[in-house]
C-alpha positions, -999 to +999 in steps of 0.1 A: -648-022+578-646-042+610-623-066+594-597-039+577-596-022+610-588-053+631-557-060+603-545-026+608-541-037+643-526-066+636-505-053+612-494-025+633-484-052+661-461-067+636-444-035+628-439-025+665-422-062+668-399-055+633-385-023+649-383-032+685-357-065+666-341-037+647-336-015+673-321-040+696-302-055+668-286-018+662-270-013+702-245-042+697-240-049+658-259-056+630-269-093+626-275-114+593-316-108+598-309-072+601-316-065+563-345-092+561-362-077+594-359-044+578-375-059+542-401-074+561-407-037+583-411-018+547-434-045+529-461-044+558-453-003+561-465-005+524-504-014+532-509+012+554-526+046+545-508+080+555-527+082+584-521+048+596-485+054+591-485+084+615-506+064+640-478+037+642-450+058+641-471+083+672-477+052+690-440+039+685-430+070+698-448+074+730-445+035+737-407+042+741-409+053+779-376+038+794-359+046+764-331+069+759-331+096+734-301+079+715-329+049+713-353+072+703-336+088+675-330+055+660-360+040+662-374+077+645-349+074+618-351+038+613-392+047+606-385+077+584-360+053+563-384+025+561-414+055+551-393+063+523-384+026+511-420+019+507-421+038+473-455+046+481-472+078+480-490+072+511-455+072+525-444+101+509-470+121+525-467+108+560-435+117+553-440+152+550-469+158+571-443+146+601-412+169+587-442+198+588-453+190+618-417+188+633-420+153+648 
């Protein structure tokens, strides 16, 4: 248990890096590792449980203090899109438990 938990951690650090690249990369234009970055975002999104997927995109969302809202929005829709490129059903229902929840 203790080791699952610390790989969801380390796990979720990795995602927070992928989109904080992504989100940068998106203000000016989209580089070359744009596509990669994002493959590499949707295959560790993939492990996670529903639960774990709202965890990282609440914690992505509240770690965004000197953000802008134009920032916000893409790093919320750049999550949502990644959700949904997992295929998973895990996904799915994060998914849908954040539309519900109005998030």
């Amino acid at each position: 248990r203790e080791q699952s938990q610390e790989s969801f951690v380390e796990r979720k650090e990795k995602i927070t890096r992928l989109c904080d690249e992504l989100t940068r990369g998106l203000k000016e234009t989209i580089s070359e590792e744009a596509p990669k970055t994002f493959i590499k975002l949707v295959m560790k999104l993939r492990q996670l449980s529903a639960e774990q997927l709202k965890e990282v995109y609440q914690e992505l969302k509240s770690s965004k203090e000197q953000t802008t809202k134009e920032q916000d929005s893409e790093t919320r829709k750049l999550l949502v899109d990644a959700f949904s490129m997992t295929g998973t059903e895990e996904a799915l229902k994060a998914v849908k438990e954040l539309i519900n929840e109005k998030k």
